[in-house]
N, C-alpha and C positions, 0 to 999 in steps of 0.2 A: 246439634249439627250432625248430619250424616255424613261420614267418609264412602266412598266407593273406594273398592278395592278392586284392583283386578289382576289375576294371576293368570299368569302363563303358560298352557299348558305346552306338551313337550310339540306338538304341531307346529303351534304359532313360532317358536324357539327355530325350529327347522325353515321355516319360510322367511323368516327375516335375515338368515343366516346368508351372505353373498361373499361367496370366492374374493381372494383376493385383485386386485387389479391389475393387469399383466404389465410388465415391464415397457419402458420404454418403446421409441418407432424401432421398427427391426427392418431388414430390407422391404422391398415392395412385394406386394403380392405378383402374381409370375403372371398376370395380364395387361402389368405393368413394367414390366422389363422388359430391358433392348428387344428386337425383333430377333429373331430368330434369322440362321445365316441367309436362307434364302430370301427374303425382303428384305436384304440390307442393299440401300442404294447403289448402282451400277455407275460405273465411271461413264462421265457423259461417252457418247461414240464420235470418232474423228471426222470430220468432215472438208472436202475442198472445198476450197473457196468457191462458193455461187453467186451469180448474178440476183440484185434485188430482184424481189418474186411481184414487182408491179411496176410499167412502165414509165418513164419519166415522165413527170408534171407537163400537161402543153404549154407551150409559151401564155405568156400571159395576153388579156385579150389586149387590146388597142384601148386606151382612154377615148371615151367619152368625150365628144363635141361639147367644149363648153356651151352652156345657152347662150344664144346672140343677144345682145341688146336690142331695144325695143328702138326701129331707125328714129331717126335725129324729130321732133316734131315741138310743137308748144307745148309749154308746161304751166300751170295754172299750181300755186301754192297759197294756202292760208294759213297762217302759224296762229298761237296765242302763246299764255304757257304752259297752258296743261293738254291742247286740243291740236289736232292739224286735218285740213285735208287737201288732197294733191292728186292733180288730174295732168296724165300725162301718155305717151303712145301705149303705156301695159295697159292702163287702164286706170281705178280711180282706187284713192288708200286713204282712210280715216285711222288716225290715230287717236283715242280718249283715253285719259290718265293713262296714258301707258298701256291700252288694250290699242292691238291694231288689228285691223279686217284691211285685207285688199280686193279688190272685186277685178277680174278682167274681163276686159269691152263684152268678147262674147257670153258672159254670164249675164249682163246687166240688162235688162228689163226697159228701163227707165230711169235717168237722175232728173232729180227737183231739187230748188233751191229756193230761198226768200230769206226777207229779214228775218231777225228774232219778233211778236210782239211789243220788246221795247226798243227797236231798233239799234242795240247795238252789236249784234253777233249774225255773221254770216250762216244760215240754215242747210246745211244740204242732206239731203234722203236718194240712198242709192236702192230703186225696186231689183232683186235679184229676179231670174227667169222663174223660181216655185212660188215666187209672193212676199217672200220676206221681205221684209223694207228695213233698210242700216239708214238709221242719224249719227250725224255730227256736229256740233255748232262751236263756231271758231268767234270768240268775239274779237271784234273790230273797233284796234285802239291808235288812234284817233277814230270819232266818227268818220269821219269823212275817207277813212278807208273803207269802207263798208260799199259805197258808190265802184270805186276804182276796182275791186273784187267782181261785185259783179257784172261790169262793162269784159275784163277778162275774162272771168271763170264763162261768161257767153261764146267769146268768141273761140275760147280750148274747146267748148264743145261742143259748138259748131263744127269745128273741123274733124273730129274722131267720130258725132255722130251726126253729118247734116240731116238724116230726117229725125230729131228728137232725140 
């Protein structure tokens, strides 16, 4: 088995050789100490009393007119339990599961209404003015409300839109 040996000569001795390690923290170094007198902070300056530097808020505006009610006219209502629609002076509001659209008169295009295919739910389709078309359908419990719905929901909208 070979050993390696290796000797040191007086070079290597000399480079490995490091100072010892200075003592402890000692003050800070001087670009680190207090300021010097002249940048040391000035006492605020006296001042009298002045007036705020912005003029007083304006009164406040005047509230806002409530919106009026839509005046007194027929009201046309279809309930179920999950569905409703309701024609009345604003104009005509489907409510389905709990999503609702309202449409007012002057947006509305056109309303259609019919039975369901198996006649028990009232149908109605509100054409908006760009084309869209909103459904609703309210089923009708008893049948024979279904009749009585449509003789009213006729005549509410007759009167908001006699031509159609």
């Amino acid at each position: 088995m070979h050993r390696l040996r290796f000797t040191a000569t007086h070079e290597d001795r000399r480079m490995t050789h490091q100072p010892p390690p200075p003592p402890g923290f000692g003050p800070p170094p001087p670009q680190y100490g207090p300021p010097p007198p002249q940048y040391a902070a000035a006492p605020p300056p006296q001042y009298a009393p002045q007036a705020p530097p912005y003029a007083p808020p304006p009164p406040p505006y005047p509230a806002a007119p409530a919106p009026q009610p839509a005046p007194p006219g027929p009201e046309f209502m279809a309930v179920d339990k999950h569905n409703s629609v309701v024609v009345d002076a604003s104009g005509v509001a489907f409510e389905v599961h709990d999503v609702s659209a309202d449409f007012d008169w002057p947006e509305i295009r056109s309303i259609h209404y019919k039975a369901s295919p198996n006649g028990k739910a009232l149908m109605v389709a509100v054409v908006h003015l760009d084309g869209q078309v909103y459904e609703a359908a309210v089923d009708a419990k008893p049948r024979a409300r279904l009749n009585e719905w449509f003789a009213q929901l006729a005549w509410v909208l007759g009167h908001y839109r006699p031509m159609g």
